[in-house]
C-alpha positions, -999 to 999 in steps of 0.1 A, spaced: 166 -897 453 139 -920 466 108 -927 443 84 -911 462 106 -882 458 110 -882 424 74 -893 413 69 -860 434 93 -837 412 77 -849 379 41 -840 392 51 -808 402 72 -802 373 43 -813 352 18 -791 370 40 -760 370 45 -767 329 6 -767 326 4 -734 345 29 -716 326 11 -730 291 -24 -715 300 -7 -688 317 26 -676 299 11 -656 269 -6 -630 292 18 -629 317 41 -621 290 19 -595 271 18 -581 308 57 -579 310 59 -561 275 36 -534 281 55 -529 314 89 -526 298 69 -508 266 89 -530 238 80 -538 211 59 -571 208 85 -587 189 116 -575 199 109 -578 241 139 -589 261 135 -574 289 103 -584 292 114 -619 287 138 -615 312 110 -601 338 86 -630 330 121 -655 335 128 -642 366 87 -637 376 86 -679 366 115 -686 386 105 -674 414 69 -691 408 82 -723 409 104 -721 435 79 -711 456 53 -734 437 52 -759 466 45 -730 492 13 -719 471 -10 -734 492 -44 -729 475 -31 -693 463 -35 -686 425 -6 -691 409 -11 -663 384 -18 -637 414 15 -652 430 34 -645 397 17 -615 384 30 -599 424 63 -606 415 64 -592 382 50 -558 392 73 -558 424 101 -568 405 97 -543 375 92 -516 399 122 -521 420 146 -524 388 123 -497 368 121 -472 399 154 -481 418 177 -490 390 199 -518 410 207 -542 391 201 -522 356 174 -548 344 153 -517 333 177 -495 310 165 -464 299 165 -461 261 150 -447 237 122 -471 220 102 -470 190 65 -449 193 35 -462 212 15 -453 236 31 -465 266 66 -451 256 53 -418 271 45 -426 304 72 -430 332 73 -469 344 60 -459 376 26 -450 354 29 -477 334 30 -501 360 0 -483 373 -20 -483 341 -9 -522 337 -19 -531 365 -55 -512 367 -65 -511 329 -47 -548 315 -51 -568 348 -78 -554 359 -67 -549 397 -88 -524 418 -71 -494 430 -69 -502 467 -51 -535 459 -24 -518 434 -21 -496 464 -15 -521 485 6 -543 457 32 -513 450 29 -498 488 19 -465 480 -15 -447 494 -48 -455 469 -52 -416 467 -11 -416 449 -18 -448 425 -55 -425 417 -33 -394 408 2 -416 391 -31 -434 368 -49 -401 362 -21 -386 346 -10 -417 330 -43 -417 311 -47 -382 303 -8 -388 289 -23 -418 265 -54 -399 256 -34 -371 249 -35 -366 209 -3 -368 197 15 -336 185 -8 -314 210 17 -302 243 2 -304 275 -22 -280 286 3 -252 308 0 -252 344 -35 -225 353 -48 -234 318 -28 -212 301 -17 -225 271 18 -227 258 29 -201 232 50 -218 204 85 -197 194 
């Protein structure tokens, strides 16, 4: 390798560890409550963010002027869903996982709610992010909120307000 070349590598390398050290910690918190582990025990989630990074930095010289974090946070949604929703690869297994509010909702409604509420990402450009019409990501994050705000113990309301009887 010439020493252009490799002056090159170590700038990049050095930029990308920069991004990942003012960026990693929410970009993890982001991958847990998508996978819904807990904060200390988060594999997949690690695993998520891995491949999320990965992907960042192999792309990193391709960027352009785009946010990194944008760039990476994509990928993390799009690559949750397609494991969480499609199961290939298994990197999403369902099992059962310790209470908290996020355990309730399915991952396509977590996504959703991570995405709106904990990024912060309007609902035409989750719409647009996941591929799905702005009036389906307004109906997958009502219900995912009424699911959260639900208190626990109380069933959901019956279908024409009637309410469940209990046997």
């Amino acid at each position: 390798m010439r020493p252009r070349h490799a002056s090159e590598n170590v700038h990049r390398a050095r930029e990308f560890e920069a991004y990942v050290a003012g960026a990693g910690g929410r970009l993890l918190h982001t991958a847990t409550l998508l996978t819904a582990e807990p904060r200390d025990a988060n594999p997949l989630a690690r695993r998520l963010l891995t491949l999320a990074l990965a992907h960042t930095y192999a792309c990193w010289d391709r960027l352009h002027g785009e946010d990194p974090y944008d760039h990476t946070r994509r990928y993390l949604a799009t690559r949750f869903a397609h494991g969480a929703w499609h199961r290939h690869g298994g990197l999403l297994r369902s099992r059962p996982r310790p209470g908290g509010p996020l355990t309730a909702l399915s991952p396509q409604e977590r996504l959703v709610l991570v995405l709106r509420l904990h990024e912060g990402i309007a609902e035409e450009q989750t719409a647009a992010l996941l591929g799905l019409p702005a009036e389906r990501v307004r109906a997958v994050f009502n219900r995912a909120m009424a699911t959260v705000l639900r208190p626990p113990g109380n069933p959901a309301p019956a279908v024409g307000g009637a309410r469940a009887v209990p046997s």
